[in-house]
C-alpha positions in Angstrom: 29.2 -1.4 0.3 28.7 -3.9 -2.3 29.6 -6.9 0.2 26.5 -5.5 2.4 24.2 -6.6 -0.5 26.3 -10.1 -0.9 25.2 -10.9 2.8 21.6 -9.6 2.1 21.3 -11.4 -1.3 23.0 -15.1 -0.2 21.2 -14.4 3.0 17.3 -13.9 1.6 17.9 -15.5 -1.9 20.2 -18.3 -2.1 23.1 -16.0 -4.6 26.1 -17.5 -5.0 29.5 -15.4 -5.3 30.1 -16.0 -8.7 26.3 -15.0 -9.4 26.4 -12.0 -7.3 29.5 -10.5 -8.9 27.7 -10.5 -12.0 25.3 -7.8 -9.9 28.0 -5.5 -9.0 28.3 -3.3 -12.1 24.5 -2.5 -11.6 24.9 -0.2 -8.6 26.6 2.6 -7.8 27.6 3.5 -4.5 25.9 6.6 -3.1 25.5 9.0 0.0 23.5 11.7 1.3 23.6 13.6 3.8 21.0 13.9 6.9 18.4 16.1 5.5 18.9 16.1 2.0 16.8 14.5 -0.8 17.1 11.9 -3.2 14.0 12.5 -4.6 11.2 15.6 -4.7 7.5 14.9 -5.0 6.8 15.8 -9.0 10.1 15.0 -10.1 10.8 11.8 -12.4 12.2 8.9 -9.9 15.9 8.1 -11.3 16.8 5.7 -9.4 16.1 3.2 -6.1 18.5 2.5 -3.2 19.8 -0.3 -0.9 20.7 1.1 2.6 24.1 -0.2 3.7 24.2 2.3 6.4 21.9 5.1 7.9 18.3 5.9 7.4 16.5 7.0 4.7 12.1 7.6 4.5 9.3 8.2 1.9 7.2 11.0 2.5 4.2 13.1 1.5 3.4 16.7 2.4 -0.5 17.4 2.5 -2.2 20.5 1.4 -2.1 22.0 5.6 2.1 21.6 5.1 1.7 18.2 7.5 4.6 15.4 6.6 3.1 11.8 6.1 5.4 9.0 6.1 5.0 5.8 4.0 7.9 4.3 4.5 11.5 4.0 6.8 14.4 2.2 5.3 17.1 1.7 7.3 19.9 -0.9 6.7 19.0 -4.1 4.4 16.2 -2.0 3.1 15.2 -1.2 0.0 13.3 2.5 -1.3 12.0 3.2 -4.3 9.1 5.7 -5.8 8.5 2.5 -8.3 5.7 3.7 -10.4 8.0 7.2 -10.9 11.3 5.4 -12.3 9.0 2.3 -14.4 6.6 4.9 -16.2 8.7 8.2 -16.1 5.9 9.9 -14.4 6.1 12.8 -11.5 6.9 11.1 -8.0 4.0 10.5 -5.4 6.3 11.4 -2.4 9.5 12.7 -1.4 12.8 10.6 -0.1 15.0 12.0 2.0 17.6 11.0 4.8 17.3 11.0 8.1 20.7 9.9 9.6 24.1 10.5 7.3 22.9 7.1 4.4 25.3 5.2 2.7 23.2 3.1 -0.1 23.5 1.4 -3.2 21.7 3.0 -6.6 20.3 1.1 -8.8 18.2 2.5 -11.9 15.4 1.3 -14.0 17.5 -0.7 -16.2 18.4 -2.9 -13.2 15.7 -5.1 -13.7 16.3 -5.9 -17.0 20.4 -6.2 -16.6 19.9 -8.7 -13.6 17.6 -10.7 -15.8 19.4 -11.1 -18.2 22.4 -11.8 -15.7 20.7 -14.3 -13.9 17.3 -16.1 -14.6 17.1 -16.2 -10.5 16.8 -12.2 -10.4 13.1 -12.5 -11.8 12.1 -14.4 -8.5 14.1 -11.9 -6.3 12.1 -9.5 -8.0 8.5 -11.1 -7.4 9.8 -11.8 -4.0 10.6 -7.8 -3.0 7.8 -6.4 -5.1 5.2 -9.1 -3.2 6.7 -8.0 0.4 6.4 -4.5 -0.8 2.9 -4.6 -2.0 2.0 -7.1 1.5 3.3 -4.5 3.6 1.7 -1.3 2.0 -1.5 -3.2 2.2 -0.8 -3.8 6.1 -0.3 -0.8 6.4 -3.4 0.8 5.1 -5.4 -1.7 6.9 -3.9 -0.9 10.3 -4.5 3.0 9.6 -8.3 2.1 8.6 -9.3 -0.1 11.6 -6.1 -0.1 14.5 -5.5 1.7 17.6 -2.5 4.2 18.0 -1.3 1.8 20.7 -1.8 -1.1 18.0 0.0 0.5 15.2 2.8 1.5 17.4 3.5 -2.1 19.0 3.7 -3.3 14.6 5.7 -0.2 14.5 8.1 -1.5 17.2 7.8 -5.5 15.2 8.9 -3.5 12.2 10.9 -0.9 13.0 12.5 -2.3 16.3 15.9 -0.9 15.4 14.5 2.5 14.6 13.0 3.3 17.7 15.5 5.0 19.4 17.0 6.3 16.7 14.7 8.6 14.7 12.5 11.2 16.4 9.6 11.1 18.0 7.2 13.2 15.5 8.7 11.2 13.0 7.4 7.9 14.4 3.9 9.8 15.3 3.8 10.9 11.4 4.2 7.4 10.0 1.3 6.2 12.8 -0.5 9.0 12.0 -0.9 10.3 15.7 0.8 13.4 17.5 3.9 13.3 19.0 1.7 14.0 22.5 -0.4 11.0 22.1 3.0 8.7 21.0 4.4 9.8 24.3 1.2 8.7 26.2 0.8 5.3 24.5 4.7 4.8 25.4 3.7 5.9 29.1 0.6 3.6 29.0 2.6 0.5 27.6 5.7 1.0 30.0 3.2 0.6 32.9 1.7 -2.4 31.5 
């Protein structure tokens, strides 16, 4: 699993080998089962992950027992309830998988080890936290002023590999629309 997060890391950060070893004593190869949790709303986040393989999601549950998703993250992606692990502090959401995940754990003391590894780690850092804080911020803007038929085409830009491979009220609950009205922007754009 490791050499998954080489290929990511030379890929989007310019790592070398000798560099990235330095990284491997950090993680710890995981996996969960589809349907189980990594982490429960209220409980202190432990740790983040890397995907190497399958499908994991953030998640809230709403007073009326509705699921709203944040946040896929299938391979080359990372998932983390970050407030939770940096302040110790009950989790916003819930993660959980969705397909049988393979992924690489990392805790908070991961930021600090790499660091200290390697001076380049504080820009990977900025880099993922800045993507991560751009793309919440889409996000929210899309659900404030976008159609369902908007939101699902960035869905489909973001998600593309997901599409087909998660269900439908899942993709509905991250767009915040009903399965009935994903299936009639679907028919609607097909005809298009």
């Amino acid at each position: 699993m490791f050499e998954h997060l080489k290929i990511y890391m030379k890929e989007k950060f310019q790592f070398d080998d000798e560099q990235l070893e330095q990284f491997r004593d950090v993680f710890a190869p995981q996996f969960v089962e589809k349907g189980n949790s990594i982490l429960l709303q209220g409980d202190i986040c432990k740790y983040g992950a890397f995907v190497t393989q399958g499908c994991l999601r953030s998640y809230v549950i709403d007073s009326k027992g509705r699921e709203h998703i944040i946040q896929f993250a299938p391979e080359n992606w990372w998932i983390a309830e970050q407030l939770s692990m940096a302040r110790q502090q009950p989790a916003m959401y819930n993660i959980d998988a969705i397909e049988d995940t393979h992924y690489l754990a990392f805790t908070n003391e991961y930021y600090t080890r790499l660091n200290a590894l390697n001076p380049q780690a504080k820009d990977m850092f900025n880099s993922l936290f800045m993507n991560s804080f751009h793309a919440m911020q889409k996000r929210l803007i899309s659900h404030l002023s976008a159609t369902g038929e908007e939101r699902y085409v960035e869905f489909n830009k973001t998600y593309s590999m997901l599409a087909t491979r998660i269900p439908q009220k899942m993709i509905a609950s991250y767009l915040g629309i009903t399965p009935e009205t994903l299936s009639r922007i679907r028919k609607e754009l097909v005809r298009k």
